[in-house]
MIVORO-502494 format. One record per residue: residue in three letters; x, y negated, z negated of N, C-alpha, C, O in turn. Coordinates in steps of 0.05 Angstrom, whole numbers. Layout:
<nuvexs>
<nuvex res="ALA" n_x="X" n_y="Y" n_z="Z" ca_x="X" ca_y="Y" ca_z="Z" c_x="X" c_y="Y" c_z="Z" o_x="X" o_y="Y" o_z="Z"/>
...
</nuvexs>
This chain:
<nuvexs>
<nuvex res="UNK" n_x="17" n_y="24" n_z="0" ca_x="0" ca_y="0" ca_z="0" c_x="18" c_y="-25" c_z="0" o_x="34" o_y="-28" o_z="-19"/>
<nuvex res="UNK" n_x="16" n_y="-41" n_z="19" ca_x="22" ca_y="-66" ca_z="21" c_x="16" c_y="-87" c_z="-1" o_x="-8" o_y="-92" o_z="-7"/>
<nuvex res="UNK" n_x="42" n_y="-100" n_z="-16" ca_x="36" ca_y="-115" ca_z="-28" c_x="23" c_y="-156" c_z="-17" o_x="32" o_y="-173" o_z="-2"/>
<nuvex res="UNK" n_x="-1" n_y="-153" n_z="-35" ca_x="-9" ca_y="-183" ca_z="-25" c_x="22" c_y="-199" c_z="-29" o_x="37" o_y="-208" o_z="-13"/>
<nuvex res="UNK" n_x="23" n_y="-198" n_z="-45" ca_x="50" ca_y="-234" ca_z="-45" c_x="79" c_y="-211" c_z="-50" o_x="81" o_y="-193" o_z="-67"/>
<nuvex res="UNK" n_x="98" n_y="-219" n_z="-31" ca_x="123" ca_y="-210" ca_z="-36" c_x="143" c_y="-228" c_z="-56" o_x="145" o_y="-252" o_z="-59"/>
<nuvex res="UNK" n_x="157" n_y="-208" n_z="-69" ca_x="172" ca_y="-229" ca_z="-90" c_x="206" c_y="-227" c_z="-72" o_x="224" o_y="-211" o_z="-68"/>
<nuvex res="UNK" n_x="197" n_y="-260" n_z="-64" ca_x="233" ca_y="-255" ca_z="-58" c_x="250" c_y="-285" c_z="-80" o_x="262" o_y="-305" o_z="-75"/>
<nuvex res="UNK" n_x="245" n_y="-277" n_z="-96" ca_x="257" ca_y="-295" ca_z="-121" c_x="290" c_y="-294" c_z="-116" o_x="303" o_y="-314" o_z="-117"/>
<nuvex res="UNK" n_x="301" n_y="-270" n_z="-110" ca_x="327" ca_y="-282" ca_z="-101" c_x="330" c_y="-289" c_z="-79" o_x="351" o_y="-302" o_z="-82"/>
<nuvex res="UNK" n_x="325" n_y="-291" n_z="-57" ca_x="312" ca_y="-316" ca_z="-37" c_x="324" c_y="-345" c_z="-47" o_x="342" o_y="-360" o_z="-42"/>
<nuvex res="UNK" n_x="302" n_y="-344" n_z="-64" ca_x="303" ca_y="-374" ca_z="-74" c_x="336" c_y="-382" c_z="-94" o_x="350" o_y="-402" o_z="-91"/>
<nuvex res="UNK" n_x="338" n_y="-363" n_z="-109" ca_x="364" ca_y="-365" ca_z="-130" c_x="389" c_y="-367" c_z="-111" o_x="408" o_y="-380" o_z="-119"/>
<nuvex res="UNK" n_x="390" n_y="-354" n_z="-84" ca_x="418" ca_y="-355" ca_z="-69" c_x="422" c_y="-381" c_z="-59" o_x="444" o_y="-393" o_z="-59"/>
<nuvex res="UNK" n_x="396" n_y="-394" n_z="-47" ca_x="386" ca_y="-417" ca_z="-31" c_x="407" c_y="-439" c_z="-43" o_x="406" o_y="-438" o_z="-67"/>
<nuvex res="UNK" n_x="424" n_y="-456" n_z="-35" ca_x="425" ca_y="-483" ca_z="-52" c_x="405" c_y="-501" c_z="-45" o_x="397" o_y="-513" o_z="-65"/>
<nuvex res="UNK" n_x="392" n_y="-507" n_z="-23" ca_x="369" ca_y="-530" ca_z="-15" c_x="346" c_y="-524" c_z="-43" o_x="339" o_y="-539" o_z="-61"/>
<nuvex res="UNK" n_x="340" n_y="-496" n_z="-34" ca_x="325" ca_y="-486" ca_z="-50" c_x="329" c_y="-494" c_z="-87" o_x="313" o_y="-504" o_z="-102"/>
<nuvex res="UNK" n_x="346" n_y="-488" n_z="-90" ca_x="351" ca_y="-491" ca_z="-126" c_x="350" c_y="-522" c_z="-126" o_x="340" o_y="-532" o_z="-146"/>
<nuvex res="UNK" n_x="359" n_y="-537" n_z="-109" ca_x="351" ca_y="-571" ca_z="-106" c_x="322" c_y="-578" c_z="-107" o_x="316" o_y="-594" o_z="-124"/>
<nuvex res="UNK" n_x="302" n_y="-567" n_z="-91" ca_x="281" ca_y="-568" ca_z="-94" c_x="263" c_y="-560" c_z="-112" o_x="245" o_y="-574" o_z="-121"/>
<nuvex res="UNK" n_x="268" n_y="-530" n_z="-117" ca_x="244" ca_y="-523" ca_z="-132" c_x="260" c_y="-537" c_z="-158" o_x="248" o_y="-556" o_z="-168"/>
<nuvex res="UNK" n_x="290" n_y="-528" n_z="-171" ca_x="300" ca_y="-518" ca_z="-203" c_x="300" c_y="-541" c_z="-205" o_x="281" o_y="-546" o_z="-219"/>
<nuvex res="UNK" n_x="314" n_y="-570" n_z="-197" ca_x="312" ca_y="-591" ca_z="-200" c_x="290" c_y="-605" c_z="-216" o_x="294" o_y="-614" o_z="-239"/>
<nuvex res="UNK" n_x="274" n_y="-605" n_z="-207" ca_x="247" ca_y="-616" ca_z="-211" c_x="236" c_y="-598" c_z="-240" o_x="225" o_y="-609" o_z="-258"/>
<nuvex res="UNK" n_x="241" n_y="-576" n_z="-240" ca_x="219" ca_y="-560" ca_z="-263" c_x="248" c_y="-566" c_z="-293" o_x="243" o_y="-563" o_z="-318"/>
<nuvex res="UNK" n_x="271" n_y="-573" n_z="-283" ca_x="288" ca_y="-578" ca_z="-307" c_x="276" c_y="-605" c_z="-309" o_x="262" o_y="-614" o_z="-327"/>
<nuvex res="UNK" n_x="281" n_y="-612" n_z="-298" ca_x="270" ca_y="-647" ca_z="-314" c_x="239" c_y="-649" c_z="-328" o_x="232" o_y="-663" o_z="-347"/>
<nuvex res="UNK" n_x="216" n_y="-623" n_z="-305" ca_x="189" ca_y="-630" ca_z="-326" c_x="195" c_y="-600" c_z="-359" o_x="183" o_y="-600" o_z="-381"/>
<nuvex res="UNK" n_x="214" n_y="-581" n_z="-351" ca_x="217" ca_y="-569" ca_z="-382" c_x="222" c_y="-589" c_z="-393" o_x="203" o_y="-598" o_z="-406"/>
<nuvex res="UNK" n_x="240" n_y="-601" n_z="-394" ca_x="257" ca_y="-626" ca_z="-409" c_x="234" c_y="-638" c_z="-423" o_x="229" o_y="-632" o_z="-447"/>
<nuvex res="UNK" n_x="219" n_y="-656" n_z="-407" ca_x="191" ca_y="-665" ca_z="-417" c_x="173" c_y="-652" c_z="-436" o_x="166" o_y="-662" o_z="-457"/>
<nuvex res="UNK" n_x="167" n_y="-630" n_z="-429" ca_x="149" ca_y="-621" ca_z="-441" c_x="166" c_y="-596" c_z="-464" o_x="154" o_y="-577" o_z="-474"/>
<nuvex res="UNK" n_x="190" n_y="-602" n_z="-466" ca_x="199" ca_y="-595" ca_z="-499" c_x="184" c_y="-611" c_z="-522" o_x="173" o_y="-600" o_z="-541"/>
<nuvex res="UNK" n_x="185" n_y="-637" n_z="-520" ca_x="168" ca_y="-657" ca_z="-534" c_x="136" c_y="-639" c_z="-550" o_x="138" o_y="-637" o_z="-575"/>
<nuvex res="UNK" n_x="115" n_y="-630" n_z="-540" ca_x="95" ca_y="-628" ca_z="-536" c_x="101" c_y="-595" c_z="-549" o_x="93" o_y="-593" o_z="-572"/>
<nuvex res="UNK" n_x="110" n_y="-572" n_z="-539" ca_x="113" ca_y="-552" ca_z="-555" c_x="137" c_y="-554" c_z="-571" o_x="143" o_y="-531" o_z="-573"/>
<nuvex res="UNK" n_x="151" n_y="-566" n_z="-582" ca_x="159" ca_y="-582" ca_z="-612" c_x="135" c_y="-585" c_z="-639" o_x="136" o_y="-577" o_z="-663"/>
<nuvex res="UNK" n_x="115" n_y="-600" n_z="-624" ca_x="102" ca_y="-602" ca_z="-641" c_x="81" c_y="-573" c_z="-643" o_x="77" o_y="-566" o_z="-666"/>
<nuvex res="UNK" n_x="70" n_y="-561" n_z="-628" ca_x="62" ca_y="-535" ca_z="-628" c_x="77" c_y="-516" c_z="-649" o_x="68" o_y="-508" o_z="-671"/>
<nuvex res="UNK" n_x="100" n_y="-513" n_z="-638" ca_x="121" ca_y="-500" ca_z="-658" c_x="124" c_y="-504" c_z="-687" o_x="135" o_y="-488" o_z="-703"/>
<nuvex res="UNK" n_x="112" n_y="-529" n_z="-692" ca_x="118" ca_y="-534" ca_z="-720" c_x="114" c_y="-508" c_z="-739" o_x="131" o_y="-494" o_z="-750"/>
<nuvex res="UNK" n_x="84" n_y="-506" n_z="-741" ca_x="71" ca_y="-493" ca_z="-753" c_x="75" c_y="-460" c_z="-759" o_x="63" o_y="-448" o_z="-776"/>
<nuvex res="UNK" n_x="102" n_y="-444" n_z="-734" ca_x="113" ca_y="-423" ca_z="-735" c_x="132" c_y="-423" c_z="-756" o_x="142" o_y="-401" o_z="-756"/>
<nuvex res="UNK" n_x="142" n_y="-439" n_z="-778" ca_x="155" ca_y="-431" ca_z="-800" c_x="143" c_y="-424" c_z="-819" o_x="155" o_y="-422" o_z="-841"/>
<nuvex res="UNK" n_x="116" n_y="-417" n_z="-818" ca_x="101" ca_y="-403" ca_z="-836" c_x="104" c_y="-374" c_z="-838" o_x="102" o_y="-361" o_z="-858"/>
<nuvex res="UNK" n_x="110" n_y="-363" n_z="-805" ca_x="112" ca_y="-335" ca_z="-810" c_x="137" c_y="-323" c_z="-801" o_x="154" o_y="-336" o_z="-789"/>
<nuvex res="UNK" n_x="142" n_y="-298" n_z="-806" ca_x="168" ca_y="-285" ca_z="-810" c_x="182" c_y="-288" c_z="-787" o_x="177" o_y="-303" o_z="-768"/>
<nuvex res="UNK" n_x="201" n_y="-271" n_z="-793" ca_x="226" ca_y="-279" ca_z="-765" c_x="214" c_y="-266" c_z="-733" o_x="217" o_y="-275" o_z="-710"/>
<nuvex res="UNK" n_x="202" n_y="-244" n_z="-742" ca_x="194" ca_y="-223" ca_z="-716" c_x="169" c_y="-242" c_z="-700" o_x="166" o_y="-243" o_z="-676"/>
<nuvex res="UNK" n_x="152" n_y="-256" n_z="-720" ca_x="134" ca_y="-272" ca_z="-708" c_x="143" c_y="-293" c_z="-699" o_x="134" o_y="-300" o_z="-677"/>
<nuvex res="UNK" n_x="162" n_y="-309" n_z="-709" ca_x="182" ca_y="-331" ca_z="-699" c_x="183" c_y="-323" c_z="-667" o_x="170" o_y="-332" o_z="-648"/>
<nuvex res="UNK" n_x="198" n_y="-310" n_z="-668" ca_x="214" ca_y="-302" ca_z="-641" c_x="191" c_y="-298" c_z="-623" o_x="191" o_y="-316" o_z="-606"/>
<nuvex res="UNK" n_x="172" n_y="-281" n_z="-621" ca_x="151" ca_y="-278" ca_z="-606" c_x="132" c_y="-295" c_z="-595" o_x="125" o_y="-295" o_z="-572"/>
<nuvex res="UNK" n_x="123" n_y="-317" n_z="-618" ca_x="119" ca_y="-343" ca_z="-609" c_x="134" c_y="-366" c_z="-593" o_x="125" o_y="-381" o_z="-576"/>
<nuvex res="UNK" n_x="154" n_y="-365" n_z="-600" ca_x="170" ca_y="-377" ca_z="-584" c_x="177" c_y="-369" c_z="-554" o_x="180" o_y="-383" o_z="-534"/>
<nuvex res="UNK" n_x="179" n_y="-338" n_z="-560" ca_x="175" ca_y="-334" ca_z="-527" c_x="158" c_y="-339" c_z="-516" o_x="164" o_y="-347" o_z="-494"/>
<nuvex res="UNK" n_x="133" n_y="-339" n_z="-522" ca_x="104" ca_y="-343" ca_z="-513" c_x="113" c_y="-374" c_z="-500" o_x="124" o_y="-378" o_z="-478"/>
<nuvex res="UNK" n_x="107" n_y="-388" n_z="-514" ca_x="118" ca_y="-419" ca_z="-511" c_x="139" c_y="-430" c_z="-488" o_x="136" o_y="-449" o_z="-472"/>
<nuvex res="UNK" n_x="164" n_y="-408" n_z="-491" ca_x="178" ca_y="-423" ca_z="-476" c_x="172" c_y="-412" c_z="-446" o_x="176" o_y="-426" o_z="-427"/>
<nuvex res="UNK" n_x="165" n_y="-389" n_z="-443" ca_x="147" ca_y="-379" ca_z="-428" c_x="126" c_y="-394" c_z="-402" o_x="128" o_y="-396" o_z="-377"/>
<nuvex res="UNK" n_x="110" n_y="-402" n_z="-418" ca_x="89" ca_y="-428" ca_z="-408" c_x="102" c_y="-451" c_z="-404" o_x="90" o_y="-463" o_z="-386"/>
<nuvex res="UNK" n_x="128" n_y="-465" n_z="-416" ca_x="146" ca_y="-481" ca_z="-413" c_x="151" c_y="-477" c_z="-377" o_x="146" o_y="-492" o_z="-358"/>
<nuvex res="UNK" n_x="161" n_y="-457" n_z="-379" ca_x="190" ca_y="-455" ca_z="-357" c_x="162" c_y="-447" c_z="-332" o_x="164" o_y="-455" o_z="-309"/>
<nuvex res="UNK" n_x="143" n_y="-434" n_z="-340" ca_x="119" ca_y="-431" ca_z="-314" c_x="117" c_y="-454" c_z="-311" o_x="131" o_y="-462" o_z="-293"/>
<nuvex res="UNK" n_x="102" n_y="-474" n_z="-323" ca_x="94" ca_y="-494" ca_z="-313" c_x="113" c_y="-514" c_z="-304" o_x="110" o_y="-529" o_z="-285"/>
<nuvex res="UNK" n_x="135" n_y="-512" n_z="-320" ca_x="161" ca_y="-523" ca_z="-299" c_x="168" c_y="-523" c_z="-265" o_x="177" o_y="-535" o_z="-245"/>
<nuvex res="UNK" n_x="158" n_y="-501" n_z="-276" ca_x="168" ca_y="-481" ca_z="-234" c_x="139" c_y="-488" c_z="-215" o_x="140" o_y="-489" o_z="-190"/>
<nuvex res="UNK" n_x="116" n_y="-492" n_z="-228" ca_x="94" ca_y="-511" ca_z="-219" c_x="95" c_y="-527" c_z="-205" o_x="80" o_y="-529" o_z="-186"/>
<nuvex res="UNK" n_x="116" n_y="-543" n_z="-211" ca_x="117" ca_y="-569" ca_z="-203" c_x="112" c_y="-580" c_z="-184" o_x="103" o_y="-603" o_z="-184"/>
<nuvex res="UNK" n_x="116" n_y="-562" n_z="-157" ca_x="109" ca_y="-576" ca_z="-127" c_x="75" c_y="-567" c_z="-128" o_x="58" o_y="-579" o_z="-114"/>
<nuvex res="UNK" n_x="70" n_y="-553" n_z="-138" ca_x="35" ca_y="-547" ca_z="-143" c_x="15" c_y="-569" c_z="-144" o_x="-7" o_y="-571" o_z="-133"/>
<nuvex res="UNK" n_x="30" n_y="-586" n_z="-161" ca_x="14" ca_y="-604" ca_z="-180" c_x="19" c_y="-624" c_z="-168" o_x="1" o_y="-641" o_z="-165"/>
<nuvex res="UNK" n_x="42" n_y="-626" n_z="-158" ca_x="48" ca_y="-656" ca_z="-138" c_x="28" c_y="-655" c_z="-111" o_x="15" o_y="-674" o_z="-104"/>
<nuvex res="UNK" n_x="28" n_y="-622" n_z="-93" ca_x="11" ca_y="-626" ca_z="-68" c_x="-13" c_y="-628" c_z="-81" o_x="-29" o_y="-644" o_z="-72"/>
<nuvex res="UNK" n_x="-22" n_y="-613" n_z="-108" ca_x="-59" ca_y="-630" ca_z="-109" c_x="-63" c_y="-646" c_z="-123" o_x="-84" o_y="-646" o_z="-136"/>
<nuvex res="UNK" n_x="-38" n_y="-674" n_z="-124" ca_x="-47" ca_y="-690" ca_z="-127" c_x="-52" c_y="-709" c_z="-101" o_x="-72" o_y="-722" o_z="-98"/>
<nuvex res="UNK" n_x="-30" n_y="-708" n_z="-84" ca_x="-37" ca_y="-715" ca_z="-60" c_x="-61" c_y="-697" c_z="-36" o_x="-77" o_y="-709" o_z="-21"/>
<nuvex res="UNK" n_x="-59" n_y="-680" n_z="-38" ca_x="-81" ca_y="-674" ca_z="-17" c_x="-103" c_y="-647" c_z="-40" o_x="-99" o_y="-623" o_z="-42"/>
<nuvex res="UNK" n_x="-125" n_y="-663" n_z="-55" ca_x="-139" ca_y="-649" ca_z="-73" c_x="-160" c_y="-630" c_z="-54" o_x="-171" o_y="-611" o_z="-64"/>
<nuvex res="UNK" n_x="-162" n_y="-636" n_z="-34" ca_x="-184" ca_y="-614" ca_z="-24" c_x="-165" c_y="-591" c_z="-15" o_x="-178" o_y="-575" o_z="-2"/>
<nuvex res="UNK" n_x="-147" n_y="-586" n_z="-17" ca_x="-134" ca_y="-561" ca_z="-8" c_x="-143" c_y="-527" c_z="-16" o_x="-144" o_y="-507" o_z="-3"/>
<nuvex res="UNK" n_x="-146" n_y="-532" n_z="-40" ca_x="-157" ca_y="-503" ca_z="-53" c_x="-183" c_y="-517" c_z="-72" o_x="-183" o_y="-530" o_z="-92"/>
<nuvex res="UNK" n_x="-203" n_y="-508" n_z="-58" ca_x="-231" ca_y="-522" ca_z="-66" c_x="-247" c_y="-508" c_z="-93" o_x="-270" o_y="-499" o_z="-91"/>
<nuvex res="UNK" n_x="-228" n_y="-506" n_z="-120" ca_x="-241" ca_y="-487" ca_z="-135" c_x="-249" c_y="-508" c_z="-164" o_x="-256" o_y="-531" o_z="-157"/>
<nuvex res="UNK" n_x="-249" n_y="-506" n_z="-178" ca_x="-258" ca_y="-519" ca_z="-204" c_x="-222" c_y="-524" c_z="-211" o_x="-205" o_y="-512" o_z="-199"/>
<nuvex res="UNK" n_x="-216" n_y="-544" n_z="-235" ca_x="-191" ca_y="-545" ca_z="-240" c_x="-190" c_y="-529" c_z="-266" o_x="-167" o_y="-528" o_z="-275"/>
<nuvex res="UNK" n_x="-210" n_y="-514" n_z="-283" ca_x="-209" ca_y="-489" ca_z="-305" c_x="-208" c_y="-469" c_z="-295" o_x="-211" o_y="-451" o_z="-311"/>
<nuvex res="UNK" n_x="-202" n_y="-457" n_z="-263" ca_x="-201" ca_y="-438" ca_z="-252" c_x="-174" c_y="-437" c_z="-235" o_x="-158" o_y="-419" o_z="-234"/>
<nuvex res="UNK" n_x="-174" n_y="-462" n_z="-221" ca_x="-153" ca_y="-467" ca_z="-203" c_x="-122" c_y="-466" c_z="-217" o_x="-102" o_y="-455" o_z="-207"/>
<nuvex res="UNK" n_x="-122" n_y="-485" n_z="-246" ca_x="-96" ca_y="-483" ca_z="-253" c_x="-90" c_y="-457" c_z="-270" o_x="-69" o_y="-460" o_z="-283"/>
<nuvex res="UNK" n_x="-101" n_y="-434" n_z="-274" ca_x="-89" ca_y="-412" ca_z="-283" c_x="-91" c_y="-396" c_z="-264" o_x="-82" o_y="-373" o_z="-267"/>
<nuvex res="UNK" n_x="-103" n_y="-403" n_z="-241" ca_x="-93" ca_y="-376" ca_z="-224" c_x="-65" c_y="-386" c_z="-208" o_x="-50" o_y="-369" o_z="-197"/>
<nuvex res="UNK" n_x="-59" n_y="-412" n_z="-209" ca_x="-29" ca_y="-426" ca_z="-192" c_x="-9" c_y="-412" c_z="-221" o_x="12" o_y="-400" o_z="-221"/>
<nuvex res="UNK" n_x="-23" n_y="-418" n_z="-240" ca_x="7" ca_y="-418" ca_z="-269" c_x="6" c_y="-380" c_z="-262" o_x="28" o_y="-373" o_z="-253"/>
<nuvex res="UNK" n_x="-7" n_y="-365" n_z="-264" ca_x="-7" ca_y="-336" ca_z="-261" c_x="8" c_y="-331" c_z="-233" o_x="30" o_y="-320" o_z="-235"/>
<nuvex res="UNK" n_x="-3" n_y="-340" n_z="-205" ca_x="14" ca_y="-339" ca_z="-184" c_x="42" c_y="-343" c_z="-191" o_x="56" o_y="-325" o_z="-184"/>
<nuvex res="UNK" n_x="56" n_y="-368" n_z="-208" ca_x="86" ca_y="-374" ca_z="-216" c_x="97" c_y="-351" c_z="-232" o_x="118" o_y="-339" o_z="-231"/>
<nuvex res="UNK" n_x="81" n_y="-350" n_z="-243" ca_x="92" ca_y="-333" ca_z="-272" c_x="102" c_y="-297" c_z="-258" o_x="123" o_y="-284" o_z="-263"/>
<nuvex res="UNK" n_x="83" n_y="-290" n_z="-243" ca_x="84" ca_y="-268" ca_z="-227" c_x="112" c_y="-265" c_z="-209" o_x="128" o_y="-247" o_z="-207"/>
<nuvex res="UNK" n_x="111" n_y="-285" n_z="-199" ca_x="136" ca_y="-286" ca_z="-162" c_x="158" c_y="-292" c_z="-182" o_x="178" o_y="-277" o_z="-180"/>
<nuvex res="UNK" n_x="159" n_y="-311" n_z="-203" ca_x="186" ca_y="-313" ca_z="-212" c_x="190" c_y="-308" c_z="-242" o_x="200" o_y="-322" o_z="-259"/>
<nuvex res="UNK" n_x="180" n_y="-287" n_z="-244" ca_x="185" ca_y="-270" ca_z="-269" c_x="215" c_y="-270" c_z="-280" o_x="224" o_y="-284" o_z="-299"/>
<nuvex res="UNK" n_x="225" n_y="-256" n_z="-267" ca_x="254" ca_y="-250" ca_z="-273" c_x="270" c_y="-282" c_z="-278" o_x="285" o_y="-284" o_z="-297"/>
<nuvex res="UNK" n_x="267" n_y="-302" n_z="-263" ca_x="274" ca_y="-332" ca_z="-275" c_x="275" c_y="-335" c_z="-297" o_x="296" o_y="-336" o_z="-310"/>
<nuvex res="UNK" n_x="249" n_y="-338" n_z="-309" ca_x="215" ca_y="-354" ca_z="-330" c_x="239" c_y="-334" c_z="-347" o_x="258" o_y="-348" o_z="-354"/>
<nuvex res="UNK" n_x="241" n_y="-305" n_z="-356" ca_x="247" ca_y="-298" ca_z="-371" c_x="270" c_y="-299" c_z="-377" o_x="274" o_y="-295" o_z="-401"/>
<nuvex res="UNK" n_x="291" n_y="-304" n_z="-362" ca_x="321" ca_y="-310" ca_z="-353" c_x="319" c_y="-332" c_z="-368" o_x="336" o_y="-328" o_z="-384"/>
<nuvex res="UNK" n_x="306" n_y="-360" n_z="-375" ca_x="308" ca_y="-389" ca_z="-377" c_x="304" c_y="-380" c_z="-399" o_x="325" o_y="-380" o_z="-411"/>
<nuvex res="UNK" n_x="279" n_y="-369" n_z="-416" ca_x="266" ca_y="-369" ca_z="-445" c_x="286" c_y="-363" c_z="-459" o_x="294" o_y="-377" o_z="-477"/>
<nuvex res="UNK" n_x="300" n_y="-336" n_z="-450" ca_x="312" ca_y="-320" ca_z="-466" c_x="336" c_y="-342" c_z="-466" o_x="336" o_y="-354" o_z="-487"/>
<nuvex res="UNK" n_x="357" n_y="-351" n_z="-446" ca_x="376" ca_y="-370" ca_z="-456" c_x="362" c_y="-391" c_z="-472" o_x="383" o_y="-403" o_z="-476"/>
<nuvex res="UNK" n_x="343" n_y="-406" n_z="-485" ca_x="333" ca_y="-422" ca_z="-488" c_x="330" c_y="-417" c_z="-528" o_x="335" o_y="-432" o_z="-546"/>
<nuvex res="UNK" n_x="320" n_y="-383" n_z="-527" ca_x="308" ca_y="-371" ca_z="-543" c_x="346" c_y="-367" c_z="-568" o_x="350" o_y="-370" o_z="-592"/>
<nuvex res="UNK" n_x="366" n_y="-360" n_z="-542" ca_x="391" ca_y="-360" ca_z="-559" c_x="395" c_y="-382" c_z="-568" o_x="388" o_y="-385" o_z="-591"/>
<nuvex res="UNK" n_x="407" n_y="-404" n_z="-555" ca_x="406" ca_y="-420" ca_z="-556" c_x="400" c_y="-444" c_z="-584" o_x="413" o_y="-461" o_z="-596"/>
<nuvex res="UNK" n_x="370" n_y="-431" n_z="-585" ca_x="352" ca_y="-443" ca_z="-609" c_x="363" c_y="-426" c_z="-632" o_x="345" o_y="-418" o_z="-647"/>
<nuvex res="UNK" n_x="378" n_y="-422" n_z="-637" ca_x="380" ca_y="-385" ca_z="-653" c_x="356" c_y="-373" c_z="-660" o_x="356" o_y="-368" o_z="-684"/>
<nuvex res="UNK" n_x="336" n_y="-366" n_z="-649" ca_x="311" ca_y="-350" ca_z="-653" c_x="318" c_y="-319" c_z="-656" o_x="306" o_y="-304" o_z="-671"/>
<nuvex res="UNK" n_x="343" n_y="-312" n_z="-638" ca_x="350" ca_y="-278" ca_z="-640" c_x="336" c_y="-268" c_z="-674" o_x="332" o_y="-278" o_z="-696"/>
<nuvex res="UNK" n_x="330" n_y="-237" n_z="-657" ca_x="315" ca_y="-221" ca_z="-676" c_x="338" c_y="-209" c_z="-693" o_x="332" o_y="-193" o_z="-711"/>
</nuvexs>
């Protein structure tokens, strides 16, 4: 069976135009939107270390998807009739499309992110 969407994620990772275009842009909106799950995060020093870590993946997770978004959100802001669906429908099936094709990235970014933070289990 033929898959609907092919993942050529290293495609994109060998590309230099490519890492200009897409990685560019989603480092500067992670950057941003550290701010905003900061404050989300607060509230994870309540529970133990194993939940620490798990949440935080969750988090940085949705971080680095919606990072990699980025040209998504820019074409429907400029041309909004393109995909004619509701925007409670439309933006989780684009963040699920990201999350899917560039899996191996999203989790590549968290996890340096996740050391980094010292979150290790």
């Amino acid at each position: 069976m033929k898959r609907l969407v092919r993942k050529d994620e290293k495609i994109w990772e060998d590309n230099p135009l490519a890492k200009i275009l897409l990685y560019a842009p989603a480092g500067i909106i992670t950057s941003i939107l550290v701010f905003p799950l900061v404050i989300l995060s607060l509230p994870i020093g309540l529970f133990n270390r194993k939940s620490q870590y798990h949440i935080m993946k969750v988090l940085l997770t949705i971080q680095n998807t919606v990072g990699l978004s980025f040209w998504y959100f820019i074409s429907d802001y400029f041309f909004p009739e393109i995909i004619a669906l509701p925007y409670y429908i439309e933006i989780p099936i684009c963040l699920l499309f990201i999350y899917v094709n560039f899996k191996e990235t999203i989790g590549t970014l968290s996890k340096e992110s996740i050391e980094k933070g010292g979150f290790s289990i």
